[in-house]
C-alpha positions as CSV (number, residue, x, y, z in Angstrom):
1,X,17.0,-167.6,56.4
2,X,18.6,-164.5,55.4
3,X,22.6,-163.6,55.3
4,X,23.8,-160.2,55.4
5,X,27.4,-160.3,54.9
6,X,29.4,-157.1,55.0
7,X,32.5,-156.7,52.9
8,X,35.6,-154.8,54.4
9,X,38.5,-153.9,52.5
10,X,41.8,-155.1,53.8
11,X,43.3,-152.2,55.9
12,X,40.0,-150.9,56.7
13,X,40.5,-147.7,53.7
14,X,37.3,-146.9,52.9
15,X,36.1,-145.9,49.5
16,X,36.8,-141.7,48.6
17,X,33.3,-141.0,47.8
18,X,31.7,-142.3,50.3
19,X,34.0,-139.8,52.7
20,X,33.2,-136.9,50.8
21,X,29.4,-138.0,51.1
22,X,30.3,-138.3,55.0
23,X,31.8,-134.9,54.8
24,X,28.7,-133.5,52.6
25,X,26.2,-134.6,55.2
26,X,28.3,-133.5,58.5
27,X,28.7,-130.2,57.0
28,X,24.9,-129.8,56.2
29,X,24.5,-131.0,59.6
30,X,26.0,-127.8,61.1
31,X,25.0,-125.5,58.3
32,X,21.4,-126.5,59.9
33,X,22.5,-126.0,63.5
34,X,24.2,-122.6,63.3
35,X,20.8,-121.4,61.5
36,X,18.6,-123.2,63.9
37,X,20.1,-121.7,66.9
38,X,19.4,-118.2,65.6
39,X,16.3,-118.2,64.4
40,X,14.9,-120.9,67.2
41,X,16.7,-120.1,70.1
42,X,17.9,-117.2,70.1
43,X,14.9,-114.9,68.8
44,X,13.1,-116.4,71.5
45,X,15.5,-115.8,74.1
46,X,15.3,-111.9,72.6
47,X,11.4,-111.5,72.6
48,X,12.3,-111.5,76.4
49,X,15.5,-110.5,77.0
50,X,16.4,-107.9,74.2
51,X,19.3,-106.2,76.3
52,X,20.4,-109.5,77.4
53,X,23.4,-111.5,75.9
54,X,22.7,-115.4,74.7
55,X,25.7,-118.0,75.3
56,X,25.5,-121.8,74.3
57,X,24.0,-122.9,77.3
58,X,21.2,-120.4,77.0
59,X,20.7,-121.4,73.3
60,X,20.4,-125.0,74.5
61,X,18.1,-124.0,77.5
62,X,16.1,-122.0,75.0
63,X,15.4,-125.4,73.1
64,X,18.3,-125.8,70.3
65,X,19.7,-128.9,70.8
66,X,21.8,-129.0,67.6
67,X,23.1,-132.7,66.2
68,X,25.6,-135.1,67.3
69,X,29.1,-134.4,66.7
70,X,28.5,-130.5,66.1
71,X,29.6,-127.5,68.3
72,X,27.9,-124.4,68.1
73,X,29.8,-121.6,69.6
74,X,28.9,-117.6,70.4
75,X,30.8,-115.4,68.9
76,X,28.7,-111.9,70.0
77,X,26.1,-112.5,72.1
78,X,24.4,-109.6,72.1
79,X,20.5,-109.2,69.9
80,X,22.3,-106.3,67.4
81,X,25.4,-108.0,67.0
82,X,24.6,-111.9,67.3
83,X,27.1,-113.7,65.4
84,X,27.1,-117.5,65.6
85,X,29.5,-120.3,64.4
86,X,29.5,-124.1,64.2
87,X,31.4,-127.1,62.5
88,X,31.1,-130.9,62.4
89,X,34.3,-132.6,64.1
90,X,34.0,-134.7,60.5
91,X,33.1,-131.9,58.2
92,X,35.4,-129.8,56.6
93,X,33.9,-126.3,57.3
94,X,32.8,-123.7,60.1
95,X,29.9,-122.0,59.0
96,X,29.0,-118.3,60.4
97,X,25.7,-116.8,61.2
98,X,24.6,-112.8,61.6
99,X,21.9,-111.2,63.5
100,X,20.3,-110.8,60.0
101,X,20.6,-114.4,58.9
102,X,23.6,-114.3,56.4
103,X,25.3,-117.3,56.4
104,X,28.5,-118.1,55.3
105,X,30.2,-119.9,53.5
């Protein structure tokens, strides 16, 4: 027989690094998103539509699901100004997207 016993502290305060490895992951999470939704998604929806303006829900239609816990919004939807953003609600930062693939930060 084998006994997994799990070990909480008193209070239920978790450990510091283990948040900012939480943090590290849910921000990488959206980083990934924001780019996936232009280059997946959104190209696609372009190769059809170039005068045509892409919201969320046409980024999802168009395939880009994104993770759990992130929001992806549309900032300009348009194919020569497409701007992009999206953040974790358990990261720490909103990440931005061009129509030529810049990220920041």
């Amino acid at each position: 027989m084998i006994v997994v016993a799990i070990h909480r502290h008193p209070g239920g305060h978790r450990n510091p690094a283990f948040i900012l490895q939480d943090q590290g992951l849910t921000n990488t999470a959206a980083r990934a998103d924001v780019k996936n939704a232009l280059h997946g998604g959104n190209r696609r929806y372009f190769s059809d539509s170039p005068t045509g303006a892409v919201d969320v829900a046409k980024t999802q239609r168009a395939g880009v699901l994104g993770s759990t816990g992130v929001t992806l919004a549309v900032t300009t939807g348009t194919m020569a100004g497409l701007a992009l953003t999206s953040a974790h609600g358990s990261g720490d930062k909103t990440y931005s997207i061009n129509a030529s693939g810049a990220i920041t930060p």
